[in-house]
N, C-alpha and C positions, 0 to 999 in steps of 0.2 A: 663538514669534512675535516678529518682530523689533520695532525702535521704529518704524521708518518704516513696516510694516502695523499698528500698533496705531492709528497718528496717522490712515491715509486711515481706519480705520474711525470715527475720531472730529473725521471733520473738519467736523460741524454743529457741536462745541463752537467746533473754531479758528474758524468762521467767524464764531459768534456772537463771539466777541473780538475779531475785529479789527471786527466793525462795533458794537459797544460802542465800539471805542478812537477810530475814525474821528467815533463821536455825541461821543465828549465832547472830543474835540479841537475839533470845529466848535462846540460850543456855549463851550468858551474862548474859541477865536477871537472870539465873537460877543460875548462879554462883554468883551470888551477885554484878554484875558490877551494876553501875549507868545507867540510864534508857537514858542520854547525851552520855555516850560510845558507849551504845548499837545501838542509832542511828548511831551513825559517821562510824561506824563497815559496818551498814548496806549500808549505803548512800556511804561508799566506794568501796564496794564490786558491788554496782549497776552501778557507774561511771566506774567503771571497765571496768563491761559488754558493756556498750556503749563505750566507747573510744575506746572499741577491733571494735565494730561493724562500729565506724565511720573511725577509721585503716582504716581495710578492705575495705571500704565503696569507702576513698580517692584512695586506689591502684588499683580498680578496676571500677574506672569511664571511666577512657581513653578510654579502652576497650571497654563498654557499651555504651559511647557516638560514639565512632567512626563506633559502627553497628549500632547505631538510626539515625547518619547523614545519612552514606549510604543507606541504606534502604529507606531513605526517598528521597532522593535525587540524586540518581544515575541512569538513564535512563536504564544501562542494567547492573544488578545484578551481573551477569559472573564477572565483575570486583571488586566486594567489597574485595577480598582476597592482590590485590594489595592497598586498600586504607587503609587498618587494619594495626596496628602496633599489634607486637607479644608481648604480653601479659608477666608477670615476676612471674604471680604463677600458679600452677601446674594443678586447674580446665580451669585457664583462655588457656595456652599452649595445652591442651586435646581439646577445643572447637575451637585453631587457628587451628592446625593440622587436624579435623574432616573436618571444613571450606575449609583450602587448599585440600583434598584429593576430596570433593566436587565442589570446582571449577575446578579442573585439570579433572574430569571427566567429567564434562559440559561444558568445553571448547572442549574437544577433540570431545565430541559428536557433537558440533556446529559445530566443523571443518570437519570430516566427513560427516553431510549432505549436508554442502557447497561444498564439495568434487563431493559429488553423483548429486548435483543439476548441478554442473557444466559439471560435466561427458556428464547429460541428457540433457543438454544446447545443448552443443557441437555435438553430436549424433541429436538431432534435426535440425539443423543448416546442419549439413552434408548432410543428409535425403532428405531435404526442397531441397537444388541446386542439391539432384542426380536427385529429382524428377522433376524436372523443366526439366531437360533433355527431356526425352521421350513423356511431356507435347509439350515442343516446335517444338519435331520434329510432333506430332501428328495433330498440330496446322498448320503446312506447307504443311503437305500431305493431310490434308481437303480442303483446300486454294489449292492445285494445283489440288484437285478432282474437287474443283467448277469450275473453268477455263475449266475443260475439259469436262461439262455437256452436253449434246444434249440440243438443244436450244427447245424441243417441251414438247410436256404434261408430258412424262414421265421423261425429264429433272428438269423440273419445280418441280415434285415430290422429286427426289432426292434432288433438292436442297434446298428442305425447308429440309426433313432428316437432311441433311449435316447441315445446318445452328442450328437446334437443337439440333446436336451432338456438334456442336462449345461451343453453350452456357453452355452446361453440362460440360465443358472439362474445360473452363472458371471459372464455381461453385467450378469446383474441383482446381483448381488453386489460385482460393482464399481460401479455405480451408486451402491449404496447406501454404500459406499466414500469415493467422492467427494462426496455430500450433506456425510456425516463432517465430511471433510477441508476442503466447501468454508465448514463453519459455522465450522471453528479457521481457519482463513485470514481469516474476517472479524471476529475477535474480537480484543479488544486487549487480552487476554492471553499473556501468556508462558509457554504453555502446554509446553514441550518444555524436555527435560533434556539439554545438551549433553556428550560425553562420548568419551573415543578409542574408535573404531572402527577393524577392518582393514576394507578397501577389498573384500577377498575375501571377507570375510563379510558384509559388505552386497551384496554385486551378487550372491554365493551364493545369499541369503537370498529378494532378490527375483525372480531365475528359478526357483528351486524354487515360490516360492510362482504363481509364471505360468505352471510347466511347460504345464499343459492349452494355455492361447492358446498357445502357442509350438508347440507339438504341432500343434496345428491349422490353422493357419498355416505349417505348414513349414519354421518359422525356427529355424535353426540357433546357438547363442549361442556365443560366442566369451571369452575372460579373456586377458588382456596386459598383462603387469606390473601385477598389482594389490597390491603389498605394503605399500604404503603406510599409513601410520594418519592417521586425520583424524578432526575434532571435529565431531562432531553429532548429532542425533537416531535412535537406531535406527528406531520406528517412523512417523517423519515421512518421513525418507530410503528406507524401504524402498517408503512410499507412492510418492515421488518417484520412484526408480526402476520400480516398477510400474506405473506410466503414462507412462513413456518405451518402457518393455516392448510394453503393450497398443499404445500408439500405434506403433509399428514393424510392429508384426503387420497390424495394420489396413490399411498402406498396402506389405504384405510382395508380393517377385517370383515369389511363389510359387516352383515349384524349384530350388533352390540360391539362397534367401534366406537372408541371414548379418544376428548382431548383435552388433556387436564392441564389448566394453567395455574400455577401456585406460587409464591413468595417466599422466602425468607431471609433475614438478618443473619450477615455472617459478619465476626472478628467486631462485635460492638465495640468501642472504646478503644478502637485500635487504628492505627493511618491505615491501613487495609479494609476499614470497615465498608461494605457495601451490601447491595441489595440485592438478593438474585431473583433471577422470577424465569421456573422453568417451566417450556413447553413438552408436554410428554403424551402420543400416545402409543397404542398398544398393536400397532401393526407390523407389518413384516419385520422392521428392523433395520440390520446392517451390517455385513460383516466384520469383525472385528479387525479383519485383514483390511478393510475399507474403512474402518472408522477416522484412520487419521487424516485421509483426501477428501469428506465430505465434503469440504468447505475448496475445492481445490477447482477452478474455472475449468468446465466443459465435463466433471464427472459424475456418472449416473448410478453406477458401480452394478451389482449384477442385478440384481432387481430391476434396476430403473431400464437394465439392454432388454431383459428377458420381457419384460411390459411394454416396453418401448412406448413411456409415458412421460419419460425424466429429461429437461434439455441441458443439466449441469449447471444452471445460472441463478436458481434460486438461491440457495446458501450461500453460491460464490459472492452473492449481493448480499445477504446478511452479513458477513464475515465483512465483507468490505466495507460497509455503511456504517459498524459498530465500530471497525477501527480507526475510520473518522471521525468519531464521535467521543472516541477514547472508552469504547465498553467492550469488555473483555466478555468471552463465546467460546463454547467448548461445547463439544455433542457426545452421548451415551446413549448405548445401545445392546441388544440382547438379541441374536438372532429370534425369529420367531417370537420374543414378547414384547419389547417397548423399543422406542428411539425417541430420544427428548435433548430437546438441546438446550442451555443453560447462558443465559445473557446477564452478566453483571455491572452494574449502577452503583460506582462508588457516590458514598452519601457526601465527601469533601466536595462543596461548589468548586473549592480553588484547580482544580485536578481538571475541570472543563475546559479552563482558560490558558494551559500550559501548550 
């Protein structure tokens, strides 16, 4: 706080001084002093008033200055009570004390919802692998129903059933998938292990495990230059890629749908240098007027209403997971001919650990 805001905050003391200084000048005058005393009378009763207010002024800047640093300067507020020195007069100790009882209350509250959020973490996480149970075994006993089909018309029938119940079973597998992934995306843990990866064994890993959608879908996968090693999570990245996957298929051209996953080196030799490796295929697209909210929780944009196939949460989770991970995402698209999204892998390790 500067001196000139601390003085208009305190200008009933200046005022009472100079009309102190004005009474006893007139009552000099009155008394027969010289009209020289009468000033000096006055002019010191004023200096008075200020030198009490510039006192005050100097003992209570530390104070004032050290909550205009914080405040300004502090990323997360909860701590300005440790950056404060306590105060040596009696309004300034009333505002440290108010300050500490407010932080200790808003710390506690932060710890408790971190408390609750972890709880609901955990309880999710749990859920997710009971659920996977009865998935897996459901996924066996379809698989050994199809083996044991009658090889004639009414075999044939069943086994498209069966093969449509697989894929349902699969939806709901990835679902459960994304609860997963979408409880570590809201958690402010540093839950993943970053580490080299080949580029081919990651996009390997995540079409083998989507063969079925891709099958189904008709979508053809493609590999191009994928030799590159890059730093991050196996099964974060494999998720990430398995929802660039499903999402392709979803919005796939049906016959002669492609999805090309490719590489390359950008800004070699440069602190910017990294890896990109984009997913691209060739189906409906995106509007341009939608390209910028792909990535934006709960949106489908008009494709995904008109199909009523899209829940919004797929990319919301890639956008989220990569920038936990410190990888940079961005999506391109063409009505009508491609939509490819573009995930970048700086090659500096140090850039992981910041």
């Amino acid at each position: 706080m500067s001196f000139a805001k601390f003085m208009g905050s305190h200008w009933p003391t200046l005022a009472l001084s100079v009309a102190a200084a004005a009474l006893s000048a007139f009552v000099l005058l009155v008394s027969g002093a010289s009209a020289g005393l009468s000033l000096l009378v006055a002019g010191v009763v004023v200096g008075a008033g200020l030198l009490s207010i510039a006192i005050d002024y100097r003992r209570k800047r530390p104070f004032y200055g050290d909550l205009a640093a914080c405040t300004d300067d502090l990323e997360h507020p909860l701590w300005i009570f440790e950056m404060v020195d306590e105060p040596d007069y009696p309004e300034g100790r009333l505002a440290y004390e108010a300050l500490s009882a407010v932080s200790k209350a808003a710390n506690d509250d932060v710890s408790e919802y971190r408390r609750q959020a972890q709880d609901y973490r955990e309880y999710v996480e749990t859920w997710v692998h009971e659920a996977k149970s009865p998935l897996a075994a459901a996924h066996l006993m379809l698989e050994n129903l199809m083996e044991s089909l009658p090889a004639d018309e009414t075999g044939e029938v069943l086994l498209e059933k069966t093969e449509a119940l697989g894929e349902e079973l699969d939806r709901v597998e990835g679902f459960i998938e994304q609860a997963l992934f979408f409880a570590r995306s809201e958690s402010l843990d540093r839950d993943y292990l970053i580490r080299p990866y080949s580029l081919q064994k990651l996009v390997g890993d995540a079409v083998r495990a989507n063969a079925r959608v891709l099958m189904g879908a008709h979508v053809a996968p493609y590999r191009i230059d994928l030799e590159q090693t890059v730093f991050t999570d196996e099964k974060w990245m494999n998720f990430i890629l398995g929802q660039l996957i499903q999402n392709s298929a979803k919005y796939a051209a049906g016959e002669g749908a492609e999805l090309v996953f490719s590489s390359r080196l950008c800004d070699e030799g440069l602190s910017s240098e990294r890896i990109e490796l984009e997913v691209r295929d060739n189906g409906c697209g995106v509007e341009q007027a939608d390209l910028a909210r792909v990535f934006d929780r709960g949106f489908t944009g008009e494709n995904g209403r008109s199909g009523k196939r899209a829940t919004g949460i797929g990319l919301y989770l890639v956008k989220r997971l990569c920038d936990k991970m410190g990888l940079a995402v961005h999506a391109q698209s063409a009505p009508g001919e491609y939509f490819a999204v573009t995930i970048a892998f700086p090659t500096n390790k140090m850039h992981y650990f910041e």
